[in-house]
Backbone bond lengths (Angstrom), bond angles and torsions (degrees), N, CA, C in turn:
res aa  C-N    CA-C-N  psi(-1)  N-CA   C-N-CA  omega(-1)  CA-C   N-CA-C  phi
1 X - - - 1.457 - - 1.527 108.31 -
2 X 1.527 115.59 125.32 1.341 113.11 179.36 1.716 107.76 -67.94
3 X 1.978 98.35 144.88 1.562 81.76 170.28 1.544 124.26 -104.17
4 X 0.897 116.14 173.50 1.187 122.88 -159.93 1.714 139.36 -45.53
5 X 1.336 92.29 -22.10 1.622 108.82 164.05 1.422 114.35 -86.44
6 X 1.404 102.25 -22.94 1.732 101.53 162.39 1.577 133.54 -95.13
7 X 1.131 128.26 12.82 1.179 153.14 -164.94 2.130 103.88 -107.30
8 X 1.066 88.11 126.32 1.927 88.10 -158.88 2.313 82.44 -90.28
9 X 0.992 91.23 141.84 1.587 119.55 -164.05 1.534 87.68 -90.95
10 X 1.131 149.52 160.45 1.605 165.24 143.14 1.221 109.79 -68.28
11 X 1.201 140.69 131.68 1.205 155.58 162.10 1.463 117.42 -81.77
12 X 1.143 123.22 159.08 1.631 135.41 -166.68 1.302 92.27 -66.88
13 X 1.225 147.70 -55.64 1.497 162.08 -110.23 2.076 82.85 -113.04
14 X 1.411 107.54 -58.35 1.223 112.22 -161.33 1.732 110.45 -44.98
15 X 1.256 99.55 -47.64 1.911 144.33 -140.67 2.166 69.13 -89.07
16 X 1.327 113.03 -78.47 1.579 114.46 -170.79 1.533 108.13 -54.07
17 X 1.325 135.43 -38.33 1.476 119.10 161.98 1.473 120.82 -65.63
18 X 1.314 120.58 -33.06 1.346 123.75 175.38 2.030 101.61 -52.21
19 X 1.099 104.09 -48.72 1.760 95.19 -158.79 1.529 93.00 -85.41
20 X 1.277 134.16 -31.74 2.001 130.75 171.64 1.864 87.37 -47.83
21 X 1.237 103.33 -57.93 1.814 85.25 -160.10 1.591 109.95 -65.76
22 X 1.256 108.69 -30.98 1.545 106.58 174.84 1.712 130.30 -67.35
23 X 1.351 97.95 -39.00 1.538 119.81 166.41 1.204 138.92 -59.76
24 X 1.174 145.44 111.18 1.894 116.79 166.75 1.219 116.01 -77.82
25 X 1.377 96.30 144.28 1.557 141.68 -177.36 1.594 102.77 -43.75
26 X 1.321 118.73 120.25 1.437 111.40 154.42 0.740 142.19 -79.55
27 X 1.078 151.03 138.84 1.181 140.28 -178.81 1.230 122.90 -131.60
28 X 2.046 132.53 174.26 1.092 154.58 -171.21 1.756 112.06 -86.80
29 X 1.077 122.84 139.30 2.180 116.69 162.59 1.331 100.80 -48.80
30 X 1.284 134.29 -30.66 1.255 135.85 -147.90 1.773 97.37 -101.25
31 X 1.394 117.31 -3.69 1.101 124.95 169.98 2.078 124.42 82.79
32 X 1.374 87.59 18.29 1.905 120.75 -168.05 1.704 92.84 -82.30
33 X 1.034 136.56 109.55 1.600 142.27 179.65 1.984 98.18 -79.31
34 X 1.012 118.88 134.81 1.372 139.71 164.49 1.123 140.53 -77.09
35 X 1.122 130.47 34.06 1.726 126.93 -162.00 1.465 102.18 -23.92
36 X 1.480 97.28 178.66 1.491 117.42 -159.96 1.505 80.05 -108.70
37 X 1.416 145.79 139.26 1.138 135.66 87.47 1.306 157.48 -9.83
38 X 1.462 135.56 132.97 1.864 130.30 169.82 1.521 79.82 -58.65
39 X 0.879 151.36 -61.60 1.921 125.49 -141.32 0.929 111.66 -95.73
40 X 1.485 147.66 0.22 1.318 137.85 -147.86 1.604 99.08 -95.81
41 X 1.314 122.00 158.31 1.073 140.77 173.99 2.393 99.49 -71.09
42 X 1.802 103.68 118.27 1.494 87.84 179.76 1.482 97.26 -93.94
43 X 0.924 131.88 -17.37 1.600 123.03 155.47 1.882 125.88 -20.64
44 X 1.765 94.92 -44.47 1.634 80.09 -156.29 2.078 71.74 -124.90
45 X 1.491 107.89 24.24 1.318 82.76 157.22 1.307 116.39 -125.18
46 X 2.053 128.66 16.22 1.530 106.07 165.02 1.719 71.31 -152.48
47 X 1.619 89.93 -165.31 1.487 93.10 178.93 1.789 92.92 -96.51
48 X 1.863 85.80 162.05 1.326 88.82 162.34 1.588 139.65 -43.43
49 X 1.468 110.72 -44.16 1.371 101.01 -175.33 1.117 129.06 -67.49
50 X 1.878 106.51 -36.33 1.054 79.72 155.44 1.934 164.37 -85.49
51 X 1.710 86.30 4.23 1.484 114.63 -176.18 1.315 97.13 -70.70
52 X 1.382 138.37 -23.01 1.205 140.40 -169.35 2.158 115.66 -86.53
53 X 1.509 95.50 -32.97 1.173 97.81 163.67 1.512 113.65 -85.90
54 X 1.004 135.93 -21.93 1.129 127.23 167.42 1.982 121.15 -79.99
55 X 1.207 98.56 -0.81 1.336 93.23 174.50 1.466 106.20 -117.77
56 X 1.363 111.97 2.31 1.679 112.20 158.77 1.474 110.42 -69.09
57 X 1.793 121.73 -57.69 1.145 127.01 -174.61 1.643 105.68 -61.15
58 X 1.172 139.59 -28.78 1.246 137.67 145.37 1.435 118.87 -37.82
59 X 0.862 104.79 -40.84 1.913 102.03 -161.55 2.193 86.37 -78.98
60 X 1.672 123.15 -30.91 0.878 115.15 -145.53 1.311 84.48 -90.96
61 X 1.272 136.70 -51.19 1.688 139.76 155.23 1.637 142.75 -27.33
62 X 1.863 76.26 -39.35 2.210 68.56 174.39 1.393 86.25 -138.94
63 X 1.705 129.18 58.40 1.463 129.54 157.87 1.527 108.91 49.93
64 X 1.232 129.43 47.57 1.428 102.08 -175.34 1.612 96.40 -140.07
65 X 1.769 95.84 140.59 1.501 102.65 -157.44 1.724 106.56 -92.75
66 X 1.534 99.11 104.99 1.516 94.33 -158.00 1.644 104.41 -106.33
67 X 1.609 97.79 24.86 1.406 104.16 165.10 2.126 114.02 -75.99
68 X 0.723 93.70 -2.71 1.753 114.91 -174.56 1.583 116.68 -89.86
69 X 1.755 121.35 -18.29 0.937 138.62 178.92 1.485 122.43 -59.56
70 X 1.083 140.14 91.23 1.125 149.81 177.13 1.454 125.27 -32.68
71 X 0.999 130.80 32.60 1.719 143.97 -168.76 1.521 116.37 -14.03
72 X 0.841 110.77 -52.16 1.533 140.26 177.30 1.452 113.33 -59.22
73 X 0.957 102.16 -33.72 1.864 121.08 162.05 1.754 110.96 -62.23
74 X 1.239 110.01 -25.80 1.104 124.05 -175.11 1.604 142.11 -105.91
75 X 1.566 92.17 -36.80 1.278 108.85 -166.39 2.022 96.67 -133.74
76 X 1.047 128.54 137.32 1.783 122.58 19.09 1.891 112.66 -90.36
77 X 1.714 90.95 144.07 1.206 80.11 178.16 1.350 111.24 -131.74
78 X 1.348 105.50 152.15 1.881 115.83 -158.95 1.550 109.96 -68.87
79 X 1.475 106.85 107.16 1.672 73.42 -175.55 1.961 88.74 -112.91
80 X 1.596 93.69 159.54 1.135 137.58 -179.65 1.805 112.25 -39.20
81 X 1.435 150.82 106.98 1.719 152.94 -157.57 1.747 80.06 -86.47
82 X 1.242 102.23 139.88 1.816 112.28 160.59 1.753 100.99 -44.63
83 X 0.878 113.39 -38.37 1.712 87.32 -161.58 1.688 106.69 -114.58
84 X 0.929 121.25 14.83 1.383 132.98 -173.77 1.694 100.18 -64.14
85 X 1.416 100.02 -37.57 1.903 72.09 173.39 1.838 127.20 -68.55
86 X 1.305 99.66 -27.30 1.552 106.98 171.16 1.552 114.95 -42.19
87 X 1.309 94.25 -32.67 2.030 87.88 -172.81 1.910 120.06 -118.60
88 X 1.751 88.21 12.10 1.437 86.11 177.37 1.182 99.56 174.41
89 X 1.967 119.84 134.63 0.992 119.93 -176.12 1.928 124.32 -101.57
90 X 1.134 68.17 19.27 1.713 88.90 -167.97 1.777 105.19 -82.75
91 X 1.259 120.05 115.65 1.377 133.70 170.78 1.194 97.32 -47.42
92 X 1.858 107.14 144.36 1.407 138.92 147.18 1.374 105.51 -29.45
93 X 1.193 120.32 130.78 1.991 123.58 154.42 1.501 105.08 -85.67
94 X 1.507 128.54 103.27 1.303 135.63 154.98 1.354 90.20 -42.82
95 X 1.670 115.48 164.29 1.074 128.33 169.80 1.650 96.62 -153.95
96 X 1.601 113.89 -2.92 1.663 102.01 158.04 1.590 103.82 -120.74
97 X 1.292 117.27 -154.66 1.806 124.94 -172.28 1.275 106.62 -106.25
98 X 1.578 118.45 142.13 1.376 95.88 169.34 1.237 124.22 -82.80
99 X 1.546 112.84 173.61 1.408 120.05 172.59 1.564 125.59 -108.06
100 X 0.943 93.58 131.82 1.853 87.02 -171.86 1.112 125.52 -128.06
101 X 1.508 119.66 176.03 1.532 108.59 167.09 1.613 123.08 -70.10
102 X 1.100 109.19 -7.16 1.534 118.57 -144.07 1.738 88.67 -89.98
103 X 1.026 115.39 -29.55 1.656 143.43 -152.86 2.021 98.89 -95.81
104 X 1.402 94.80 -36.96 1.392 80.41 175.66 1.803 110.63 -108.05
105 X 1.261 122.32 3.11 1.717 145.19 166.29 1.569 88.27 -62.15
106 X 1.451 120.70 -62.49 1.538 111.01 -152.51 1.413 104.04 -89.90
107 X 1.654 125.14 -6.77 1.264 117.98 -172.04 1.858 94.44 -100.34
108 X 1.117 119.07 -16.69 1.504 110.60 165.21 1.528 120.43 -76.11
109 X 1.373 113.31 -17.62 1.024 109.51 177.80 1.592 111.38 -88.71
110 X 1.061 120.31 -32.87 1.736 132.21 159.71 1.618 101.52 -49.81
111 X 1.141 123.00 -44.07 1.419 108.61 -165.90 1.621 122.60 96.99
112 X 1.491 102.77 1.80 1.524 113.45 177.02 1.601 101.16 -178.61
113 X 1.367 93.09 148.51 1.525 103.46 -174.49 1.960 112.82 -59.18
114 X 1.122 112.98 120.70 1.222 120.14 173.94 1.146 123.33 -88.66
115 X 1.135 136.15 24.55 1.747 137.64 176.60 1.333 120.45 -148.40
116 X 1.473 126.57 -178.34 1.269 112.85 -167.16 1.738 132.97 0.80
117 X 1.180 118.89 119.72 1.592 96.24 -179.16 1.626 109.78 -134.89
118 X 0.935 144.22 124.55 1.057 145.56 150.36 1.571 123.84 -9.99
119 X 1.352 126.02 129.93 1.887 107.70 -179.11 1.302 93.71 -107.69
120 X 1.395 108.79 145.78 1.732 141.98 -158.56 0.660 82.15 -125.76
């Protein structure tokens, strides 16, 4: 087992191309594709299922036991009606946290998920 100063760490960039290739692309009516961002909320950027297969192949890629993840910490999350800006400019009230890439970049580099967790 390599030790730990020899063991190459994942980078933000690495961890954020890993979930673009796993994810689909959002996109615009106007037909403008969206990359994913480190900060963005992945809640209101794919559906769950598929965020869920992509965070299995994660768990199988950078070892991390993401059966421990607190869901509920996360989800339900409000997402946004097509026309809701027409009648009001007033932001959604989250009422859970978002989830991000940025969140699972620093918990691969820890070696275990660092946030919300489920009690076992």
């Amino acid at each position: 087992m390599p030790t730990l100063s020899r063991m190459r760490l994942p980078h933000n960039s690495e961890v954020l191309d890993f979930f673009r290739a796993e994810l689909p692309v959002m996109g615009t009516l106007t037909g403008k594709m969206i990359p994913l961002q480190l900060d963005d909320a992945l809640q209101a950027y794919t559906e769950f299922d598929d965020l869920s297969l992509a965070i299995d192949k994660y768990s199988k890629k950078y070892d991390i036991d993401v059966s421990v993840i607190d869901f509920s910490a996360y989800y339900p999350w409000e997402t946004e009606w097509f026309f809701r800006k027409c009648f009001t400019k007033k932001p959604i009230r989250q009422t859970v946290k978002p989830l991000t890439v940025k969140m699972f970049a620093e918990s691969a580099r820890a070696g275990e998920w660092l946030y919300e967790k489920e009690h076992q």
